[in-house]
C-alpha positions as CSV (number, residue, x, y, z in Angstrom):
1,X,0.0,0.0,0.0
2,X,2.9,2.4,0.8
3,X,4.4,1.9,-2.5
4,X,1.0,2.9,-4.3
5,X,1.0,6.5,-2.2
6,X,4.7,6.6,-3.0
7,X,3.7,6.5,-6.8
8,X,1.0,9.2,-6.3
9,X,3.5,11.5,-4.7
10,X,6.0,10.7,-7.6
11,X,3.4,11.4,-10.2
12,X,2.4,15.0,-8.1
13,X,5.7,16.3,-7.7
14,X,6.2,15.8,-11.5
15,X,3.4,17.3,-12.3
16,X,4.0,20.3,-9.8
17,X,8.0,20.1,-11.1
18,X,6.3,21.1,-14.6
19,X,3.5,23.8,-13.3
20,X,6.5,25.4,-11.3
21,X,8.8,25.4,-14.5
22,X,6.0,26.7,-16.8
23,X,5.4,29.3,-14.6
24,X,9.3,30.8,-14.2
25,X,9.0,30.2,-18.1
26,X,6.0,32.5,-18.4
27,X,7.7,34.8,-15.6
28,X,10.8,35.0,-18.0
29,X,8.5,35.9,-21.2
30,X,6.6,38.6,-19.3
31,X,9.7,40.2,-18.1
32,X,11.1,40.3,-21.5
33,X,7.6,41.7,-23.0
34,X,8.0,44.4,-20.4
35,X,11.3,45.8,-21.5
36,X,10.8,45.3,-25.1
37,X,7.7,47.7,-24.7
38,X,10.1,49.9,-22.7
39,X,12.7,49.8,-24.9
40,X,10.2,51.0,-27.5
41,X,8.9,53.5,-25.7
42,X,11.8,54.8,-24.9
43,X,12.8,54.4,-28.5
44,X,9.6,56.1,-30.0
45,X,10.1,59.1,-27.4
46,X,13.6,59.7,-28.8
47,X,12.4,59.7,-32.4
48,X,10.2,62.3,-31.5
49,X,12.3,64.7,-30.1
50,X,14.9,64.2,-33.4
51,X,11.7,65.1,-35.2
52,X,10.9,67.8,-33.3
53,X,14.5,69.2,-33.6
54,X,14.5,68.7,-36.8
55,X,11.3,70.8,-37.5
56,X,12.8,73.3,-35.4
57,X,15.9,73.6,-37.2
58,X,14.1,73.8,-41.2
59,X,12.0,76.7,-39.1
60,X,14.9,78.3,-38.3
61,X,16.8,78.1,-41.5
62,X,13.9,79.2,-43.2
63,X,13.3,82.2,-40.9
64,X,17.0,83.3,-41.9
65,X,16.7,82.7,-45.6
66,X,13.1,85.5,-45.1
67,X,14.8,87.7,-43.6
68,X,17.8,87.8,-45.6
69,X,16.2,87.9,-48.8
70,X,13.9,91.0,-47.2
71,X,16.8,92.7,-46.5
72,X,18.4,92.1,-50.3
73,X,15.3,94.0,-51.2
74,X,15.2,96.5,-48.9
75,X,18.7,97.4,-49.9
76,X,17.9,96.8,-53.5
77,X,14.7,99.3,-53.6
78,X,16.9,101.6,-51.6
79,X,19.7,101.9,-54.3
80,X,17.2,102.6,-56.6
């Protein structure tokens, strides 16, 4: 009788073995979800402030080339 409840324990701890490893497997999966999602969050945030610098910059090149060219004409009508 003592070798059938041996069996059964066997058979549980197995089974308990595999639950436990399943679960530090989806643990494992989780944790690397969560810093792939940081990662590109962190990522996208970046991008968005190259953009923004970027904007900022074709602004303020374009500002200069205005003014330059109102000047040019202001001088030019001037001469006149």
């Amino acid at each position: 009788m003592a070798w059938i409840v041996e069996v059964i324990n066997k058979v549980i701890g197995k089974k308990v073995k595999a639950n436990q490893d399943k679960t530090a497997q989806i643990q494992e999966e989780d944790e690397l979800n969560s810093l792939t999602v940081t990662y590109l969050t962190a990522t996208n945030e970046r991008k968005k402030k190259e953009d923004f610098n970027f904007y900022i910059l074709v602004i303020g090149l374009a500002t200069i080339s205005l003014i330059v060219i109102m000047i040019s004409i202001f001088f030019k009508k001037r001469n006149l």
